[in-house]
N, C-alpha and C positions, 0 to 999 in steps of 0.2 A: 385644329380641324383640317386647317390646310396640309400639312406635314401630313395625315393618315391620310388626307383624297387622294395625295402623290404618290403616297407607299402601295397604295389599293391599287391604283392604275398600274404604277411600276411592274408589281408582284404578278398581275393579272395579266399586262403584257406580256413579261416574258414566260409566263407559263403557257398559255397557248402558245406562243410562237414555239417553246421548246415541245409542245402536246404535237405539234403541227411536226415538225423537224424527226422525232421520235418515228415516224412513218414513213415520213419523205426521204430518210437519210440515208445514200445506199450502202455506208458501210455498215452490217450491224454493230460494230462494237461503238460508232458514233450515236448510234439509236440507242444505247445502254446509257451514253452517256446524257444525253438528250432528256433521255427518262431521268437520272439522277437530277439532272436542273429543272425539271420539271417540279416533283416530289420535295424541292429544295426551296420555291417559289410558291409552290400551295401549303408547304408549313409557315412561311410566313405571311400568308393568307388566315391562317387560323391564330397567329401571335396578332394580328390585327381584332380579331373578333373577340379575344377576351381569353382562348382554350391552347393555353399553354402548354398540358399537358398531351394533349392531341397533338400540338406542332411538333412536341419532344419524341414521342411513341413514332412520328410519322417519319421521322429524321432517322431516328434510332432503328426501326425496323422495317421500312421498306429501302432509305437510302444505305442502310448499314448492312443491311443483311438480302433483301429481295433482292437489291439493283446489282449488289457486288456479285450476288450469285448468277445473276443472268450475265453477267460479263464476266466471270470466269465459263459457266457452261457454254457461251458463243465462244471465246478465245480458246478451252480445251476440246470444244467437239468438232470433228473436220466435216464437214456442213459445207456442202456443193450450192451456195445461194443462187447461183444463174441458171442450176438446174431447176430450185425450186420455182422462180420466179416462169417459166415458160407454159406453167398452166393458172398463171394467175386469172388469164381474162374465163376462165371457166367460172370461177366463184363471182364474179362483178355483176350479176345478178341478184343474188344474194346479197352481198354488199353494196350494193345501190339500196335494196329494201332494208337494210340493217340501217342503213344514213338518213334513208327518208324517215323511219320511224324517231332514227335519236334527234331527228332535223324538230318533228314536230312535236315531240315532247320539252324540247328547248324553245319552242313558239308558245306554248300552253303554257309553262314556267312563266315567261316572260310578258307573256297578254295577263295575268293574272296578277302579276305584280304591280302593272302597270292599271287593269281596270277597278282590283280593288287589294289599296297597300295595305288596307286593315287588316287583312287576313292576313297576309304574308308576316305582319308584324307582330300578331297576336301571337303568345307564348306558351305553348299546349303545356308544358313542364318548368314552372318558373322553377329558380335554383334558389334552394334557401341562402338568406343572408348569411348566415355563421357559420355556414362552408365551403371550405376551399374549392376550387374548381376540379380538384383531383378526385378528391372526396365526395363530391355531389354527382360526380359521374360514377364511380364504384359501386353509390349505392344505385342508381338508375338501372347501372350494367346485370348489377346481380341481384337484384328485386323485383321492378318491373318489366325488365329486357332480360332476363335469362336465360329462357326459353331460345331465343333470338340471337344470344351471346354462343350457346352450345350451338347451335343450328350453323353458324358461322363455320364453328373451331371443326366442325362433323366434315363440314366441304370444304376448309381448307387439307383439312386430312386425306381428303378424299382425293384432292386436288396435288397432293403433297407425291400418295403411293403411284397416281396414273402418271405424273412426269416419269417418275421411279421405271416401272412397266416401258413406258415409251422410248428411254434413252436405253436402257437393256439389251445390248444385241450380244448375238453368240458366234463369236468369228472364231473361226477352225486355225487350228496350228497353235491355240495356245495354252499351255497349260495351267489349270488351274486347281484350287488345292479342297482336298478329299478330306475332311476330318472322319468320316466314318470308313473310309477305305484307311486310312492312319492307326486309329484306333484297333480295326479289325484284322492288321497284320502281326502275322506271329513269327518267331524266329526262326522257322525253319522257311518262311518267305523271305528271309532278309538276310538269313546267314548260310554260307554255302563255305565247305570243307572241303576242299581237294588234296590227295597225296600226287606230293611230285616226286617224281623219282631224281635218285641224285646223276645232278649232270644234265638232266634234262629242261632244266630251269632257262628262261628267257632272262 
């Protein structure tokens, strides 16, 4: 029990401090990586709890795939950060009322567990005995939660084409390739016959 309360604090420590460091950090490609340790310390938050498969999925697809790609799209897009940052104090409005609300919803969490653990502890969906933790989630996922499960997969898609849209710019001077202007050339646009008289050849 002692060995888990150490692993608990450990895992929790350095994920906030890297949750913390991920915003503070001024270089973004340290903030990618910040995020990587982060995403790395809450899977074994969840190898703590019992949801092995959750740690694997969280490891495998946000540090393997989310985090690599937002550090290759920082390292390949040339992205002026000191321009961005000089209207930051405009949104700190906004972001002061984004913090106060996630301030107090972590004050509710936390008075609640604290005035009554029975609720907290009580288990809306016990997991049956005879199955594996993989398997009692699959069926959770797509029986009771699948409504919830598409609804997800809809706004990550969503989520997926607006990046797409977003990083799309159209800079002049370069050329790019035409399959129906390809297709729709014909030979007498591509081939051209001259007589040269003799002698007069370069």
């Amino acid at each position: 029990m002692i060995v888990q309360t150490l692993a608990f604090y450990l895992f929790a420590g350095l994920a906030v401090a890297s949750a913390f460091m991920v915003i503070a950090a001024r270089n973004p490609v340290h903030s990618v990586l910040f995020l990587i340790l982060a995403f790395v310390n809450a899977a074994g938050l969840f190898v703590l709890l019992g949801a092995e498969f959750l740690a694997m999925m969280l490891v495998v697809v946000y540090v393997g795939a989310v985090a690599v790609l937002f550090l290759f799209v920082v390292m390949m897009l040339d992205i002026n950060f000191a321009e961005l940052r000089q209207g930051v104090l405009q949104y700190l409005p906004v972001g002061g009322l984004i913090g106060l609300v996630l301030l107090v919803e972590l004050l509710l969490v936390v008075g609640t567990w604290v005035a009554a653990p029975g609720i907290v502890a009580s288990d809306p969906t016990p997991a049956p005995g005879d199955l594996s933790n993989t398997e009692a989630l699959g069926r959770l996922l797509f029986t009771k939660y699948v409504y919830f499960f598409q609804a997800s997969g809809m706004i990550l898609l969503v989520a997926m084409v607006g990046a797409i849209v977003l990083t799309l710019r159209s800079r002049e001077g370069v050329r790019r390739q035409s399959i129906a202007r390809q297709n729709a050339r014909t030979r007498a646009d591509t081939l051209e016959i001259r007589k040269v008289q003799s002698g007069t050849g370069g």
